[in-house]
TIGUNU-834594 format. One record per residue (C-alpha): x, y, z; residue number from 1; residue in three letters. Coordinates in steps of 0.25 Angstrom, whole numbers, plus 5000, padded with zeros to 4 digits. Layout:
! residues N
+------+------+------+------+-------+
:    u :    v :    w : romi : lumke :
+------+------+------+------+-------+
:    X :    Y :    Z :  NUM :   ala :
...
+------+------+------+------+-------+
//
This chain:
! residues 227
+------+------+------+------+-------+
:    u :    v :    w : romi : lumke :
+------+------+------+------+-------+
: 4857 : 4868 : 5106 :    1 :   unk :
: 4863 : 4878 : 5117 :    2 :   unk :
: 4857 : 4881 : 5130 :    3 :   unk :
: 4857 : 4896 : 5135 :    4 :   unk :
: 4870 : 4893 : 5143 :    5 :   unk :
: 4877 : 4887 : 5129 :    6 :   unk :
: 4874 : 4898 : 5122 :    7 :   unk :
: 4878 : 4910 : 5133 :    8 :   unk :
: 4891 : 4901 : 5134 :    9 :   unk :
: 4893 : 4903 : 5120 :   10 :   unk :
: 4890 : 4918 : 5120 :   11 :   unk :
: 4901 : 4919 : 5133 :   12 :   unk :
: 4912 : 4911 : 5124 :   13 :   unk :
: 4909 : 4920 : 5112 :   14 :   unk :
: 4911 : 4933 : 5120 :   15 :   unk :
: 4924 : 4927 : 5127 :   16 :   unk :
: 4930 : 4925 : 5113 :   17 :   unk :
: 4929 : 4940 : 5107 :   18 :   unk :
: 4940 : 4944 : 5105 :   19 :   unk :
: 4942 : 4960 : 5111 :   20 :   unk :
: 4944 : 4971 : 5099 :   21 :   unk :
: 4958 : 4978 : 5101 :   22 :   unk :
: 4961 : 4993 : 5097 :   23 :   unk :
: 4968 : 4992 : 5082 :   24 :   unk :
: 4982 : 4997 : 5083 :   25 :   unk :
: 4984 : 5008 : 5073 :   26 :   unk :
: 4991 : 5005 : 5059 :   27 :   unk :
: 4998 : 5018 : 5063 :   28 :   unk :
: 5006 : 5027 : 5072 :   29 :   unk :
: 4996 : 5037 : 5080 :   30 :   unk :
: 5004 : 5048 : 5076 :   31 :   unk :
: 5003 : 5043 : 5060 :   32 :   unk :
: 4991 : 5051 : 5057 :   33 :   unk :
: 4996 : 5064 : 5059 :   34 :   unk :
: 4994 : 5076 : 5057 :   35 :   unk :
: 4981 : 5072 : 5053 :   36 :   unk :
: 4977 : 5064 : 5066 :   37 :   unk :
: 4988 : 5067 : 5076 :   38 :   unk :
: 4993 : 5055 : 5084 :   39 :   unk :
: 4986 : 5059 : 5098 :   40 :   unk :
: 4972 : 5058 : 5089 :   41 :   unk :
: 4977 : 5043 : 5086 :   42 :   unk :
: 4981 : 5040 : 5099 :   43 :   unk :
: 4970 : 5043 : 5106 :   44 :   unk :
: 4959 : 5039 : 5095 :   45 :   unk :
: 4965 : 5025 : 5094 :   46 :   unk :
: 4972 : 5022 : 5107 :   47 :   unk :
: 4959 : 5028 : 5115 :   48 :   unk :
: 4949 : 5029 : 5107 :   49 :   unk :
: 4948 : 5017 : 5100 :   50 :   unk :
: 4953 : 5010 : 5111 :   51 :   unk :
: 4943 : 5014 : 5119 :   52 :   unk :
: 4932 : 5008 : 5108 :   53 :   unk :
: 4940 : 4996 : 5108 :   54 :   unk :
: 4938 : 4993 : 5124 :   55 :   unk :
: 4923 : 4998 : 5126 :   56 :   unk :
: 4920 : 4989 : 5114 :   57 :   unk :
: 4925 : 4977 : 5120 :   58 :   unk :
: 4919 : 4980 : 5133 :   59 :   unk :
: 4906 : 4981 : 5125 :   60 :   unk :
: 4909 : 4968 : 5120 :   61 :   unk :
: 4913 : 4961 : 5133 :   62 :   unk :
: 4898 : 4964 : 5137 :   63 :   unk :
: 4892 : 4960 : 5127 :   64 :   unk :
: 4899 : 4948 : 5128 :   65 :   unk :
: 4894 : 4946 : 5141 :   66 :   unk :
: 4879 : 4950 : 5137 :   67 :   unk :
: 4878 : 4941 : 5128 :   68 :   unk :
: 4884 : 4931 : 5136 :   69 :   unk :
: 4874 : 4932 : 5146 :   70 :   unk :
: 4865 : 4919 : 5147 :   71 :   unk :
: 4852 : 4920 : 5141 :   72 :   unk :
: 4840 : 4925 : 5148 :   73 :   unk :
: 4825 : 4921 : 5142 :   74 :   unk :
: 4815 : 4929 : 5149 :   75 :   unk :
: 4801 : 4924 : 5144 :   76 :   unk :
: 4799 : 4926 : 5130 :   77 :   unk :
: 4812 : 4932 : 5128 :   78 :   unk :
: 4826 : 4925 : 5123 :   79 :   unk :
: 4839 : 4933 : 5125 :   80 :   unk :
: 4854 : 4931 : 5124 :   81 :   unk :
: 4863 : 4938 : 5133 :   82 :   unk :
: 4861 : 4951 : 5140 :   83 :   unk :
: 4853 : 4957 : 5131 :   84 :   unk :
: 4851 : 4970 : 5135 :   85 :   unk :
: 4866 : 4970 : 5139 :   86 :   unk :
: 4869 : 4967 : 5123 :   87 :   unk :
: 4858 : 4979 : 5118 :   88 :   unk :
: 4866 : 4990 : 5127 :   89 :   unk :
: 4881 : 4986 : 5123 :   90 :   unk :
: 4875 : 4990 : 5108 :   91 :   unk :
: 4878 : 5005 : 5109 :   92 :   unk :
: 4894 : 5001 : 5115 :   93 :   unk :
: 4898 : 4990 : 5104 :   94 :   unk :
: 4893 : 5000 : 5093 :   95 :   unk :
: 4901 : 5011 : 5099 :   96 :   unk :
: 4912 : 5005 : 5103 :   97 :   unk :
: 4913 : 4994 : 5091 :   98 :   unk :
: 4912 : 5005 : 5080 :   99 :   unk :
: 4922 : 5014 : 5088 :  100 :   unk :
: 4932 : 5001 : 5086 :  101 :   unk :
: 4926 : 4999 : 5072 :  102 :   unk :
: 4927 : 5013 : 5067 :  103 :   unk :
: 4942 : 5016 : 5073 :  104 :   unk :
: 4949 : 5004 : 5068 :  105 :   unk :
: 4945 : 5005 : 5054 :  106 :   unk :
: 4948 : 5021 : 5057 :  107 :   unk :
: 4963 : 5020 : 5060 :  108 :   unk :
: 4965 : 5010 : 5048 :  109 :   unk :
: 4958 : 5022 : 5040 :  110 :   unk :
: 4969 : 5031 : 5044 :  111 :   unk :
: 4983 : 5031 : 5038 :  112 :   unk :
: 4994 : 5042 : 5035 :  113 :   unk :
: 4998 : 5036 : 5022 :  114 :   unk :
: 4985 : 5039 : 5017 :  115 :   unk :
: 4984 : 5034 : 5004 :  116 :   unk :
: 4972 : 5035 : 4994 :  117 :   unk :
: 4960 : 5027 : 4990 :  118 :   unk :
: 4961 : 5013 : 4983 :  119 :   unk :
: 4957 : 5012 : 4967 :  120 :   unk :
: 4946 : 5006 : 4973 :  121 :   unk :
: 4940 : 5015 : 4985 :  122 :   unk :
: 4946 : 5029 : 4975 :  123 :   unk :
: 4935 : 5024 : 4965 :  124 :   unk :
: 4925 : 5021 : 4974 :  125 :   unk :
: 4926 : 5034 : 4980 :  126 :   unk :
: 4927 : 5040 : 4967 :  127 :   unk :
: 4912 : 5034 : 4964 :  128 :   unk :
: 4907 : 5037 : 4976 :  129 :   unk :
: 4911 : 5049 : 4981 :  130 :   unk :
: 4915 : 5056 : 4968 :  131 :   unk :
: 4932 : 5059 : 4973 :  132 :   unk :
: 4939 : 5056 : 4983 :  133 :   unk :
: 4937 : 5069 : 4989 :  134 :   unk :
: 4924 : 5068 : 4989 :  135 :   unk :
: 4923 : 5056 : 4998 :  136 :   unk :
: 4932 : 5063 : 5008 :  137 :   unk :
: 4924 : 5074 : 5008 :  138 :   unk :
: 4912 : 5068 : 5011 :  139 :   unk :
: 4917 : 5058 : 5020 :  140 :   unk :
: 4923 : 5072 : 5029 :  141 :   unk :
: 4910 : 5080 : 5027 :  142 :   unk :
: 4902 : 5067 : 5035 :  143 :   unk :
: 4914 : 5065 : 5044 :  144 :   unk :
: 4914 : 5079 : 5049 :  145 :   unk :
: 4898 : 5079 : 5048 :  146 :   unk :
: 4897 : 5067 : 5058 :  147 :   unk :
: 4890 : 5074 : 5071 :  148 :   unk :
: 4898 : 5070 : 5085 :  149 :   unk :
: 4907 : 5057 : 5082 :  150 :   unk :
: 4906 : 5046 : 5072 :  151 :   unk :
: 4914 : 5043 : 5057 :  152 :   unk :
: 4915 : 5047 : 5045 :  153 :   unk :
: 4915 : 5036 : 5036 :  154 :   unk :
: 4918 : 5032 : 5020 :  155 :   unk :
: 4911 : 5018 : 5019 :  156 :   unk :
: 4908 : 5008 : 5009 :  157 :   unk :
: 4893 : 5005 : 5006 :  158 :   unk :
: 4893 : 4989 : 5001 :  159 :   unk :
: 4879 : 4989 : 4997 :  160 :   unk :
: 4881 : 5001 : 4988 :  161 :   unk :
: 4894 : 4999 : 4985 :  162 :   unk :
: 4897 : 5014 : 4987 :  163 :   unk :
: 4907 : 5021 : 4998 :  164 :   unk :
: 4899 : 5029 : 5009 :  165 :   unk :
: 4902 : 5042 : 5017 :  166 :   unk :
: 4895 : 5039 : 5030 :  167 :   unk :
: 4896 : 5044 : 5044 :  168 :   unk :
: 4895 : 5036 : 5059 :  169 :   unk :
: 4892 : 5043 : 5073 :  170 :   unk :
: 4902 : 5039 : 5085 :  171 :   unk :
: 4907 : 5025 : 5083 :  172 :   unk :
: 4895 : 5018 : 5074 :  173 :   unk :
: 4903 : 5010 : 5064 :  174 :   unk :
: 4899 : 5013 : 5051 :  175 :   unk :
: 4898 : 4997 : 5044 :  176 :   unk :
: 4889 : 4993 : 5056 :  177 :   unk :
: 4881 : 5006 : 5056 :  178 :   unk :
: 4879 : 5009 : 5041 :  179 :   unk :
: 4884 : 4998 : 5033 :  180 :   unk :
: 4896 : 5004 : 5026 :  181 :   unk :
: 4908 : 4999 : 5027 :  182 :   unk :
: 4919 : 5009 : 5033 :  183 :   unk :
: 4931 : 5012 : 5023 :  184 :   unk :
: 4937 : 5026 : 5029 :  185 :   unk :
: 4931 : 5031 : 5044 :  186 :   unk :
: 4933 : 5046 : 5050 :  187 :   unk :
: 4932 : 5047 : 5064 :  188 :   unk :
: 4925 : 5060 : 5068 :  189 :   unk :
: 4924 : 5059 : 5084 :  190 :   unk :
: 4932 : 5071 : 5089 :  191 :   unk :
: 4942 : 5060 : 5096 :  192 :   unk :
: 4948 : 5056 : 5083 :  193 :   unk :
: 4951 : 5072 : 5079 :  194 :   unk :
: 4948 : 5083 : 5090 :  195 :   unk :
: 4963 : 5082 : 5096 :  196 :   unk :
: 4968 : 5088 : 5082 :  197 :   unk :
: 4957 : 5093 : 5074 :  198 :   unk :
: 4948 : 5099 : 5087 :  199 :   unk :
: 4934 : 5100 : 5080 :  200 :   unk :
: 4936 : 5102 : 5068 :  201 :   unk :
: 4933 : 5089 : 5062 :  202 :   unk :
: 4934 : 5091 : 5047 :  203 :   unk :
: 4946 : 5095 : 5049 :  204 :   unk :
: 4951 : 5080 : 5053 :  205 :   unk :
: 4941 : 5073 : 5043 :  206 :   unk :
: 4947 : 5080 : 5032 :  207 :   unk :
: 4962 : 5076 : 5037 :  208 :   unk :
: 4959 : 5061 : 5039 :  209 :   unk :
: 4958 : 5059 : 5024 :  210 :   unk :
: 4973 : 5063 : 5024 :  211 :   unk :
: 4975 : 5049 : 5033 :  212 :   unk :
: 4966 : 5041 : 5028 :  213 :   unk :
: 4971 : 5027 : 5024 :  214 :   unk :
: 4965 : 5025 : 5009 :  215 :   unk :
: 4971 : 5011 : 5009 :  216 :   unk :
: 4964 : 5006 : 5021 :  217 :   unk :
: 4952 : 5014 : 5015 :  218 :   unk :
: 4953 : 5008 : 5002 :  219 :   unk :
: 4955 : 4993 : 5009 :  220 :   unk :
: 4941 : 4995 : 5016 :  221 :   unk :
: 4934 : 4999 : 5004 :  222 :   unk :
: 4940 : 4988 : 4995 :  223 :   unk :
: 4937 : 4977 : 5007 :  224 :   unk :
: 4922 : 4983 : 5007 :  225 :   unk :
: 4921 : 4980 : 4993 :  226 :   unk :
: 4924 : 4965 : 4994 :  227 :   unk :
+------+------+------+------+-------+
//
């Protein structure tokens, strides 16, 4: 059996292993997406942005780390591991930061100039679901453009009904971990990943993205959801 000095040596050996997340590079040139999202758009969204997610997430991390690292304190009738407290109030930053990584890495990978169109597979899907293509991407713009403040749009696949979803996160929340679908296609609605070229007027880039959207990347998510 481990004594309390064991087990907090443990904990600070776990935490010195992680290994940091790193910003993705792109699969593409900034300027690639243009003249639907502009290369200063990708530049800062990625390079800034992202990055920015990228390092408060692992400061979140580092401190958690070291909470839980903490040796055990046993105040009558009560057994605790690490800094408790410490843990409960670094929730609010791992979700943010966490789902910012989250939701931007699968977004760039959603994006591509080539396009393309849905797999056999994801088309008939969308075809039962949704009723046509079209309709899909309306409905999937209607909820984007209706998201109050930031957040996502998102087409996802529910594996219990077996049935792709239109559903909608505020600021970072990633959508798997907060509703249980599994994100296929992403929009991101905060004003940083359109106001330098579409100002306010948001339903004006929801309804361009679809003319970048990478249906095989798309296709590949669904078909892995599948499995």
């Amino acid at each position: 059996m481990f004594g309390t000095r064991s087990v907090g040596n443990l904990i600070r050996v776990a935490g010195a292993c992680r290994q940091k997340h790193s910003l993705p590079d792109l699969p593409y040139e900034y300027s690639a997406l243009e003249p639907v999202i502009s290369r200063e758009i990708m530049s800062l969204h990625h390079s800034k942005h992202h990055a920015t997610y990228v390092a408060n997430l692992n400061a979140a991390e580092e401190k958690l780390a070291a909470a839980q690292a903490k040796e055990m304190v046993i105040p009558q009738g009560f057994n605790f591991v690490g800094d408790i407290q410490t843990i409960i109030n670094l929730a609010p930053a791992l979700k943010f930061n966490g789902g910012g990584h989250i939701n931007h890495s699968i977004f760039w990978q959603n994006l591509s100039a080539s396009g393309g169109k849905p797999s056999a597979t994801l088309a008939k899907a969308i075809e039962q679901d949704f009723g046509s293509l079209d309709n899909m991407k309306n409905q999937l713009a209607a909820a984007s453009v209706a998201v109050q403040g930031s957040g996502w749009g998102w087409l996802g696949y529910n594996k219990q009904m077996r049935k792709l979803q239109i559903a909608t996160c505020v600021n970072q929340d990633p959508l798997q971990a907060t509703t249980g679908l599994i994100p296929l296609f992403g929009i991101d609605v905060w004003e940083h990943a359109y106001y330098l070229q579409y100002k306010n007027v948001r339903a004006d880039y929801v309804k361009a993205i679809f003319e970048v959207a990478n249906w095989n990347d798309i296709s590949s998510r669904y078909e892995n959801a599948l499995k």
